[in-house]
N, CA, C, O and CB atoms as a CASP TS submission, in Angstrom:
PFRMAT TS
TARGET T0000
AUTHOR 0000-0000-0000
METHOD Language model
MODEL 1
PARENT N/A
ATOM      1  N   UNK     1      23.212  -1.648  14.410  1.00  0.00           N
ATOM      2  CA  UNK     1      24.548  -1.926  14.883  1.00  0.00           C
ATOM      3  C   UNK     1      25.353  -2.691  13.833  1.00  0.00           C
ATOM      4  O   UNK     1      26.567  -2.738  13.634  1.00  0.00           O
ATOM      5  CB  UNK     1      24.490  -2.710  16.184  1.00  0.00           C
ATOM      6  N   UNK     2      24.177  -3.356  13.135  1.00  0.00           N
ATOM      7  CA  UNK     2      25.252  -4.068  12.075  1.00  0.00           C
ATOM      8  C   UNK     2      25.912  -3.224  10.599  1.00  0.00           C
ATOM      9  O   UNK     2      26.850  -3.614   9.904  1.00  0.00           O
ATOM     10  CB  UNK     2      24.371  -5.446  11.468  1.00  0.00           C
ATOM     11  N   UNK     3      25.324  -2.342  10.471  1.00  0.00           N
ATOM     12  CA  UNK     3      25.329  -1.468   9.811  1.00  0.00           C
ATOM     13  C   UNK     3      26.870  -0.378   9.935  1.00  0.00           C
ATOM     14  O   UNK     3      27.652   0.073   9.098  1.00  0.00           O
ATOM     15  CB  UNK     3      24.016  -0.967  10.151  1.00  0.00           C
ATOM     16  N   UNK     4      26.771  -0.298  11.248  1.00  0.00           N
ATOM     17  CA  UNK     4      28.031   0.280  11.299  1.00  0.00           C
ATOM     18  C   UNK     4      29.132  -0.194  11.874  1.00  0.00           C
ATOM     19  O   UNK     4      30.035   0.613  12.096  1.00  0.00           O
ATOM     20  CB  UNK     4      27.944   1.253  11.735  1.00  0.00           C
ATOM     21  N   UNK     5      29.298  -1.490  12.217  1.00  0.00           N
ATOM     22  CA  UNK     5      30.112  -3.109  12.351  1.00  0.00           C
ATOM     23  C   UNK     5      30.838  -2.950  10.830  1.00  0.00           C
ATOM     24  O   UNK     5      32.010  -2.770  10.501  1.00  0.00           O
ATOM     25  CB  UNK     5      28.760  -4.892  12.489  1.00  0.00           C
ATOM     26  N   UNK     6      29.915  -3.061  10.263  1.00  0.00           N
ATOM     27  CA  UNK     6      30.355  -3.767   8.847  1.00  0.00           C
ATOM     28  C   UNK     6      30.893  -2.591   7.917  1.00  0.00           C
ATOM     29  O   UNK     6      31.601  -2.986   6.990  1.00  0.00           O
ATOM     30  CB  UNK     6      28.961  -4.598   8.023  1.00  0.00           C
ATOM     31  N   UNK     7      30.657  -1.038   8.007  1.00  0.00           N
ATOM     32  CA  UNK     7      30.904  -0.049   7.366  1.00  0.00           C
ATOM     33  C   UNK     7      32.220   0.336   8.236  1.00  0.00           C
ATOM     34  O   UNK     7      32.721   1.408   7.896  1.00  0.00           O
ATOM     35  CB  UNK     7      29.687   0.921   7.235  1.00  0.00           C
ATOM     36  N   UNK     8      32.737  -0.207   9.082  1.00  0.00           N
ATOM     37  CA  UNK     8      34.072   0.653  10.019  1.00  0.00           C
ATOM     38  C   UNK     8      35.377  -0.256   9.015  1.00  0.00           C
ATOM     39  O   UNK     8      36.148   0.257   8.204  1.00  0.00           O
ATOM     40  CB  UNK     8      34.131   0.140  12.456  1.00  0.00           C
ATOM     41  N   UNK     9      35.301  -1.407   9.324  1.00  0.00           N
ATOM     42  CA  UNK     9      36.486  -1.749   8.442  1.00  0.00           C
ATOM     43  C   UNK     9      36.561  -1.127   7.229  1.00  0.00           C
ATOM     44  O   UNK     9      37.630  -0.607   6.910  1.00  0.00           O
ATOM     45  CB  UNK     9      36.557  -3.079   8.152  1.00  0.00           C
ATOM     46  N   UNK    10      35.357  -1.074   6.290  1.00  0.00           N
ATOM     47  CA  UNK    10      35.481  -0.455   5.028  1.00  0.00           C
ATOM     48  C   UNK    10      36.324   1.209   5.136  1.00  0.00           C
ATOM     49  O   UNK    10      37.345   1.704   4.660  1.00  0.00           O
ATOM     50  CB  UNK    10      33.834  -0.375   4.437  1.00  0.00           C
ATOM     51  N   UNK    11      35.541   1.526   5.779  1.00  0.00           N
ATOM     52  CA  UNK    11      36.138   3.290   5.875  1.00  0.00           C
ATOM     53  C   UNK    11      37.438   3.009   6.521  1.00  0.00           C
ATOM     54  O   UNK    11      38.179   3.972   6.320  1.00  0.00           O
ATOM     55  CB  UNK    11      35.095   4.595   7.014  1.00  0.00           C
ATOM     56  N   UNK    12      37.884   2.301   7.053  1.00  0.00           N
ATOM     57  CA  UNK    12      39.412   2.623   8.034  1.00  0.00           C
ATOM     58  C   UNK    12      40.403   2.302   6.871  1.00  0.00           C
ATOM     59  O   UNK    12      41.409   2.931   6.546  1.00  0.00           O
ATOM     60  CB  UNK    12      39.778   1.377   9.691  1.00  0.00           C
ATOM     61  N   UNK    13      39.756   0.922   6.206  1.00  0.00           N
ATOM     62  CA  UNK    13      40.440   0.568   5.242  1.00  0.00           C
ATOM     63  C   UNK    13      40.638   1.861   3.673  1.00  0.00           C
ATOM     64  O   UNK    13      41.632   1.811   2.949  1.00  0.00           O
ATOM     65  CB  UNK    13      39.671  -0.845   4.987  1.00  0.00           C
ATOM     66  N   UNK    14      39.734   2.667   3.499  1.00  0.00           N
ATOM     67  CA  UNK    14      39.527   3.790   2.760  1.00  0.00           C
ATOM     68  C   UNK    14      40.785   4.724   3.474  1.00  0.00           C
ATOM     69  O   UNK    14      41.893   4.982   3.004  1.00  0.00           O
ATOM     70  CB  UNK    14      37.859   4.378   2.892  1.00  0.00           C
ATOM     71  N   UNK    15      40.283   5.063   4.572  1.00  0.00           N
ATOM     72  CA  UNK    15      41.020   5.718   5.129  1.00  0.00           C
ATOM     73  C   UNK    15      42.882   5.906   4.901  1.00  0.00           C
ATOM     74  O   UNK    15      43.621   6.815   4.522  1.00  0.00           O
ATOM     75  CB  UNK    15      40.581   5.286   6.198  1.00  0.00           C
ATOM     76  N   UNK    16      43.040   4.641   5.324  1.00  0.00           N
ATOM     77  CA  UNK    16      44.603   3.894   5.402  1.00  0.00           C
ATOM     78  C   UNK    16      44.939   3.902   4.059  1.00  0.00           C
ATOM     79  O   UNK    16      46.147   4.084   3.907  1.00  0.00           O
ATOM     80  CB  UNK    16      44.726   2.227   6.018  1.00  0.00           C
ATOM     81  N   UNK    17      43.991   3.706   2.487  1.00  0.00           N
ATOM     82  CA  UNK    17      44.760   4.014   1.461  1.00  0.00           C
ATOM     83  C   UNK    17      45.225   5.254   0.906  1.00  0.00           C
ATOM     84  O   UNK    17      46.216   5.549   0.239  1.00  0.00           O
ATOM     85  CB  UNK    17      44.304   3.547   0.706  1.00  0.00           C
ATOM     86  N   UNK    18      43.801   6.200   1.564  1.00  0.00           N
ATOM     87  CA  UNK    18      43.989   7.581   0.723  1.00  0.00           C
ATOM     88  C   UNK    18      45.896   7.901   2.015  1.00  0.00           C
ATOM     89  O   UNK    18      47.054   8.117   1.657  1.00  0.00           O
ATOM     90  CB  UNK    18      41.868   9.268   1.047  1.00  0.00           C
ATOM     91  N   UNK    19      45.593   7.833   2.705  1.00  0.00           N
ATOM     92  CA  UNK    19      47.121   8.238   3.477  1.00  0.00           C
ATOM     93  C   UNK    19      47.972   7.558   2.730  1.00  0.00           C
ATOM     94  O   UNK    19      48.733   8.393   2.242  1.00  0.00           O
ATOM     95  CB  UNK    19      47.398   7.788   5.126  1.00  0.00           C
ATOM     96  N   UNK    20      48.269   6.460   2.363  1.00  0.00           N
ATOM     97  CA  UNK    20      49.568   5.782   1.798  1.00  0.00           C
ATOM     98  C   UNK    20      49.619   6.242   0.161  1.00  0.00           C
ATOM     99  O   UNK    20      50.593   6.113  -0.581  1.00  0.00           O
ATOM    100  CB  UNK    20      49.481   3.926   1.994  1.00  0.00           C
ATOM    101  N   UNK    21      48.463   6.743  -0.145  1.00  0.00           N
ATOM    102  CA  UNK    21      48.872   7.107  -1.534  1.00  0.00           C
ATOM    103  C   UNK    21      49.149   8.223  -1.601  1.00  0.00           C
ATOM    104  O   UNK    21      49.452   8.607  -2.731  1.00  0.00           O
ATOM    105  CB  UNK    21      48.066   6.918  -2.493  1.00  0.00           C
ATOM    106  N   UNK    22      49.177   9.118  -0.624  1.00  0.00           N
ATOM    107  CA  UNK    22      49.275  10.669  -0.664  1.00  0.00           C
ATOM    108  C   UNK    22      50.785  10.660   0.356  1.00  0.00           C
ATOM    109  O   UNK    22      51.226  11.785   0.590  1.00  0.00           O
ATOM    110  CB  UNK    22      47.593  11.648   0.127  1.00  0.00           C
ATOM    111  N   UNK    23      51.455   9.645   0.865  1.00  0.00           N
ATOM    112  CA  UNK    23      52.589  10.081   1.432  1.00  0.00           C
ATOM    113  C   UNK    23      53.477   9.035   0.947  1.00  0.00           C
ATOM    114  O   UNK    23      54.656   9.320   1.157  1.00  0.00           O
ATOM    115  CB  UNK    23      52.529  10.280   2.934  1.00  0.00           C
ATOM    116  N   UNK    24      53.328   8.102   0.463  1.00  0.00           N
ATOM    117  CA  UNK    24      54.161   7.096  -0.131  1.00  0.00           C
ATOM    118  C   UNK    24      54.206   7.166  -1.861  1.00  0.00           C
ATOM    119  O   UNK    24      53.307   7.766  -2.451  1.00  0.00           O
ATOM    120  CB  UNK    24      53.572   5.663   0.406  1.00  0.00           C
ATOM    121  N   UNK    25      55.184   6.587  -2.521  1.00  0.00           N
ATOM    122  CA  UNK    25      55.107   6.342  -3.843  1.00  0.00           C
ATOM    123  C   UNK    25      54.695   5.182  -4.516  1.00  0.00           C
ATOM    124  O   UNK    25      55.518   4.426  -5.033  1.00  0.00           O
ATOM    125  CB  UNK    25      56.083   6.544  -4.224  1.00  0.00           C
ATOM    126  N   UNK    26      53.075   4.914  -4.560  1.00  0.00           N
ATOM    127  CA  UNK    26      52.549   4.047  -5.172  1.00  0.00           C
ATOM    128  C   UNK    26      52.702   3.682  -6.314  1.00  0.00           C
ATOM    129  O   UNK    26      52.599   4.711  -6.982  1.00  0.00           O
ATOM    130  CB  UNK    26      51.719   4.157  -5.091  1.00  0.00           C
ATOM    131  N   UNK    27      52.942   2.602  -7.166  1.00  0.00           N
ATOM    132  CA  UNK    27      52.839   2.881  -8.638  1.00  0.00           C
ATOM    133  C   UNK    27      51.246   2.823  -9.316  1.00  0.00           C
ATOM    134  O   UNK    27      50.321   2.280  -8.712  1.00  0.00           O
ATOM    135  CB  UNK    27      53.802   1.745  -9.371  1.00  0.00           C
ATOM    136  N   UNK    28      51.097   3.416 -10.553  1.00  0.00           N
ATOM    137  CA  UNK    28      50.047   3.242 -11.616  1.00  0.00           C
ATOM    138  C   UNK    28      49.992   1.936 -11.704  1.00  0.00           C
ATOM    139  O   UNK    28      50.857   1.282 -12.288  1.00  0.00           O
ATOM    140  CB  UNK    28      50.281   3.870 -12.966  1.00  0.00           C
ATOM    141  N   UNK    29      48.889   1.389 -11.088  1.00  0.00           N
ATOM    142  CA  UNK    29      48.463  -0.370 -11.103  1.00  0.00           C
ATOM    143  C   UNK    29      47.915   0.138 -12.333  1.00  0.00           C
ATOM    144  O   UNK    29      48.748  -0.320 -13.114  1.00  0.00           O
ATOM    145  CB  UNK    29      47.250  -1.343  -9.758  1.00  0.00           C
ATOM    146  N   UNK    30      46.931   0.891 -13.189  1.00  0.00           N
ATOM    147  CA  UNK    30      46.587   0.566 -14.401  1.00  0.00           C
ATOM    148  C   UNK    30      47.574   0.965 -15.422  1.00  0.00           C
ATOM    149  O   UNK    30      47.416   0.368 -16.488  1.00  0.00           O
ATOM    150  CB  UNK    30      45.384   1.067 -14.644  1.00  0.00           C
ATOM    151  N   UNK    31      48.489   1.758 -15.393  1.00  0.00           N
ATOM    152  CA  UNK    31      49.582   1.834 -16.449  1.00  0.00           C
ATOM    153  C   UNK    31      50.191   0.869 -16.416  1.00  0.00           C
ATOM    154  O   UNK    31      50.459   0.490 -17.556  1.00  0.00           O
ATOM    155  CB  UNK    31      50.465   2.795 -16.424  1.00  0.00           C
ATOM    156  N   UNK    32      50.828  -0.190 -15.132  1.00  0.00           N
ATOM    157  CA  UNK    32      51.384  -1.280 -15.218  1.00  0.00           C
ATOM    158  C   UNK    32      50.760  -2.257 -15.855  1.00  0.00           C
ATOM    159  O   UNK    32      51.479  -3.106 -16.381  1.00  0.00           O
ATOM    160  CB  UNK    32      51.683  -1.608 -14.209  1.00  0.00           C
ATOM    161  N   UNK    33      49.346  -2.389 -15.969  1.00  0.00           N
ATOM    162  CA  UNK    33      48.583  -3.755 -16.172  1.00  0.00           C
ATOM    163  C   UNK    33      48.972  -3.594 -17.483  1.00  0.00           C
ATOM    164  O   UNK    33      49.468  -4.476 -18.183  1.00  0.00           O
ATOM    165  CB  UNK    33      46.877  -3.990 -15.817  1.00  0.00           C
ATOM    166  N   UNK    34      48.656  -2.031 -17.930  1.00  0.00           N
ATOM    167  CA  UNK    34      48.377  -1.967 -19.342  1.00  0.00           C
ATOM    168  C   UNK    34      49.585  -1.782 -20.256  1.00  0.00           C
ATOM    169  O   UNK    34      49.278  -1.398 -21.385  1.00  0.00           O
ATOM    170  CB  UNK    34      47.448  -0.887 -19.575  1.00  0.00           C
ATOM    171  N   UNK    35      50.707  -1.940 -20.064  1.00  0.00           N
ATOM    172  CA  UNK    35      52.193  -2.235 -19.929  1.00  0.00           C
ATOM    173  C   UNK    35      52.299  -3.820 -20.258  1.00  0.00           C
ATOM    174  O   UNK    35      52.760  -4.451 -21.209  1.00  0.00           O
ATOM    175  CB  UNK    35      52.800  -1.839 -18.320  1.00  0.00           C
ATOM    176  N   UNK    36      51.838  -4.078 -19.378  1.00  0.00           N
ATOM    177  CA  UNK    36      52.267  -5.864 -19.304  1.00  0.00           C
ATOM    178  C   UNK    36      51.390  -6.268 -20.678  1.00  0.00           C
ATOM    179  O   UNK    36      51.864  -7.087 -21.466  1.00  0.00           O
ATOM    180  CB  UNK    36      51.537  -6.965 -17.506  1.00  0.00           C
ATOM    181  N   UNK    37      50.115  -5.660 -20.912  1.00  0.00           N
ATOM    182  CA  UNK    37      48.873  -6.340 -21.767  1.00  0.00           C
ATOM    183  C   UNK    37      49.705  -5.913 -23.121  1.00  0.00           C
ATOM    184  O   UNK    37      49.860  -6.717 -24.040  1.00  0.00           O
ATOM    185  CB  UNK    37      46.969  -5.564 -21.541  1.00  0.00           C
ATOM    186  N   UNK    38      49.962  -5.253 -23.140  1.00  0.00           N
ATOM    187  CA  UNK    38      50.986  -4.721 -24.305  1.00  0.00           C
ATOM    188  C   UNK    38      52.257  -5.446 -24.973  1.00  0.00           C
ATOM    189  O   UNK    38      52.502  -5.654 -26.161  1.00  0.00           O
ATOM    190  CB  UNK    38      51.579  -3.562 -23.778  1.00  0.00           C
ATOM    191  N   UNK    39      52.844  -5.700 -24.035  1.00  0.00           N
ATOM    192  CA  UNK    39      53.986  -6.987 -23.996  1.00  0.00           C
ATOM    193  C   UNK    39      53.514  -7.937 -24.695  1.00  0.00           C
ATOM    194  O   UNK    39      53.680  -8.366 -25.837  1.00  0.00           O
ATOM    195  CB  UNK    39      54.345  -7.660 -22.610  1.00  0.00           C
ATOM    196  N   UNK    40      52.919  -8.179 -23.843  1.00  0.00           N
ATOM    197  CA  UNK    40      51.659 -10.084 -24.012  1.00  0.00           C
ATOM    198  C   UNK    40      51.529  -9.438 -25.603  1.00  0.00           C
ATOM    199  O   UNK    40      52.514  -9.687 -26.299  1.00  0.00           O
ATOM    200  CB  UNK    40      49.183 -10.360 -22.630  1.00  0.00           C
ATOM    201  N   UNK    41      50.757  -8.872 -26.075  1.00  0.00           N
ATOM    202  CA  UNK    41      50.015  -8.871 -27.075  1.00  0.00           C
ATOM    203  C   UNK    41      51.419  -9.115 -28.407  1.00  0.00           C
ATOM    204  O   UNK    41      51.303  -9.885 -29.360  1.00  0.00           O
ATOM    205  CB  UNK    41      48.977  -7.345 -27.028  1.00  0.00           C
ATOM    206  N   UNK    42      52.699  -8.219 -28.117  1.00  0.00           N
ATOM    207  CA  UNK    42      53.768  -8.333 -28.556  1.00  0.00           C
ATOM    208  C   UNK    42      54.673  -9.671 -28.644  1.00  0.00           C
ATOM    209  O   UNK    42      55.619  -9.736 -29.428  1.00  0.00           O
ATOM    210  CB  UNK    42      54.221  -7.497 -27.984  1.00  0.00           C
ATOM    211  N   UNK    43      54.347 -10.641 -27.856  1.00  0.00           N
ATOM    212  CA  UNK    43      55.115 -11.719 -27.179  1.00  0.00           C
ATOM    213  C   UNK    43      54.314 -12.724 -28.428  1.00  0.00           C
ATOM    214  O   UNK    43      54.843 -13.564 -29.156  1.00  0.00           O
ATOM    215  CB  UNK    43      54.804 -12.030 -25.165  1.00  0.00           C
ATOM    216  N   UNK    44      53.193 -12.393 -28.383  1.00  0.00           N
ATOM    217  CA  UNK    44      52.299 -13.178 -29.146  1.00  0.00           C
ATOM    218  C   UNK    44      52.461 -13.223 -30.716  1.00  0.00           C
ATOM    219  O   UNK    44      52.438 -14.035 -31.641  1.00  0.00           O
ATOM    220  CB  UNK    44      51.006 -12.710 -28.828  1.00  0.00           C
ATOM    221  N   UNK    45      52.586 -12.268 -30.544  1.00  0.00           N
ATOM    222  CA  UNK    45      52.720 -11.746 -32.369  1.00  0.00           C
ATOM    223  C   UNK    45      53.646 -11.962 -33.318  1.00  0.00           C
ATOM    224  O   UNK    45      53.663 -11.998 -34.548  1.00  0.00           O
ATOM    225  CB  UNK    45      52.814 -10.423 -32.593  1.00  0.00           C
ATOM    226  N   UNK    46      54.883 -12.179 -31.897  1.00  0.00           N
ATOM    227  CA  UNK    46      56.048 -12.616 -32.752  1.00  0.00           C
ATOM    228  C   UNK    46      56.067 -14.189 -32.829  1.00  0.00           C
ATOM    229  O   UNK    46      56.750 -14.836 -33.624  1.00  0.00           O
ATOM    230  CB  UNK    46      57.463 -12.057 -32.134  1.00  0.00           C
ATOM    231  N   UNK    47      55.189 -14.718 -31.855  1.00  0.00           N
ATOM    232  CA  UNK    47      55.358 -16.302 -31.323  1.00  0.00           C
ATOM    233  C   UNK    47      54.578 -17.169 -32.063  1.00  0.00           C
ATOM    234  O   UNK    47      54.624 -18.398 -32.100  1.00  0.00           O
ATOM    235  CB  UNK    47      54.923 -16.564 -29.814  1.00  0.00           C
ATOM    236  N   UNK    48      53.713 -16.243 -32.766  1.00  0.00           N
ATOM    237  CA  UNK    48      52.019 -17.049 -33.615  1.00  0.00           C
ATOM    238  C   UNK    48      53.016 -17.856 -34.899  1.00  0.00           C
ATOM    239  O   UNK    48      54.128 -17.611 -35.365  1.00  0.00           O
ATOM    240  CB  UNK    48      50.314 -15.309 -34.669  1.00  0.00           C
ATOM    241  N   UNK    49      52.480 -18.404 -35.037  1.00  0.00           N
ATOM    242  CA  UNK    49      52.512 -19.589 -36.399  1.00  0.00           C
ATOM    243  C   UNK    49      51.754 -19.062 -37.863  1.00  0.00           C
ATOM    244  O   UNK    49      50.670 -18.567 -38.173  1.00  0.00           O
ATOM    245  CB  UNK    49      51.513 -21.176 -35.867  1.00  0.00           C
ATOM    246  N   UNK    50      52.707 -19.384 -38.385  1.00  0.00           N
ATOM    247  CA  UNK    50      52.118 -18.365 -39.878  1.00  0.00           C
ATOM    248  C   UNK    50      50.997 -19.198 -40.238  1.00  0.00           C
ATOM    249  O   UNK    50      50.674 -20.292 -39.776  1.00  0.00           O
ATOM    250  CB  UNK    50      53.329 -18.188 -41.483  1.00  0.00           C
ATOM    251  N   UNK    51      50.240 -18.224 -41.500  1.00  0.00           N
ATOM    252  CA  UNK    51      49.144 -19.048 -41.596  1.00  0.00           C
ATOM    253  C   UNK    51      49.494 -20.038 -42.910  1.00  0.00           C
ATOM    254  O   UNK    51      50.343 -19.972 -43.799  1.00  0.00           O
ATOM    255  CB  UNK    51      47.757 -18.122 -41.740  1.00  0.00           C
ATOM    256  N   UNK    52      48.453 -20.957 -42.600  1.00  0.00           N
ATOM    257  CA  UNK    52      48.824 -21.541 -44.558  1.00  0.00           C
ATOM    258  C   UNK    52      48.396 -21.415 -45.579  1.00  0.00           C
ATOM    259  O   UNK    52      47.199 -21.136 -45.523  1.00  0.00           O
ATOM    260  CB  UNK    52      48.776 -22.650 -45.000  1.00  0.00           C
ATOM    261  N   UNK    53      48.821 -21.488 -46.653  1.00  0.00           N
ATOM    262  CA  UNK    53      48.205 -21.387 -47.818  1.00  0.00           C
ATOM    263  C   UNK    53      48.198 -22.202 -48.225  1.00  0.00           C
ATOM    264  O   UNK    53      49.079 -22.978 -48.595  1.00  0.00           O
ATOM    265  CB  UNK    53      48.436 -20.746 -48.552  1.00  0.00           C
ATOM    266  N   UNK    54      45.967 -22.196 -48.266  1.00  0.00           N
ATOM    267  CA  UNK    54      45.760 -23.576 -49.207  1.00  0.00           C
ATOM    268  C   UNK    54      45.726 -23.614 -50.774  1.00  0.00           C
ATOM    269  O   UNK    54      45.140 -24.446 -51.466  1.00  0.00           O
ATOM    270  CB  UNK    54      44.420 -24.169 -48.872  1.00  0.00           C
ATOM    271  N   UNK    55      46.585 -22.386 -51.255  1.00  0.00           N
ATOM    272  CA  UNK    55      46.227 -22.230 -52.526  1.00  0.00           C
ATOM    273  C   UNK    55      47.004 -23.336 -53.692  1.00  0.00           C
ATOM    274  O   UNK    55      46.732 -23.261 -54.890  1.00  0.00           O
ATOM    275  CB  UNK    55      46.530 -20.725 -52.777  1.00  0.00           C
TER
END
């Protein structure tokens, strides 16, 4: 019994996404992340501190 207690939320919850992603307009959570990581990496590059020369 516990077995299928604990497996019903999982599947309803399965359930309820595959419907909202197939009738709603979700966005690409990994194109977005990887969007933002891109930025960052850009944000950085311009923001870094030169290096010195100990020559």
């Amino acid at each position: 019994m516990g077995l299928i207690r604990s497996s019903f939320s999982f599947l309803l919850g399965t359930g309820c996404g595959i419907y909202i992603a197939q009738n709603y307009n979700v966005p690409n959570i990994k194109k977005l992340v990887d969007t933002y990581l891109q930025k960052a990496k850009e944000i950085e590059q311009i923001n870094r501190k030169p290096k010195k020369d100990d020559d």
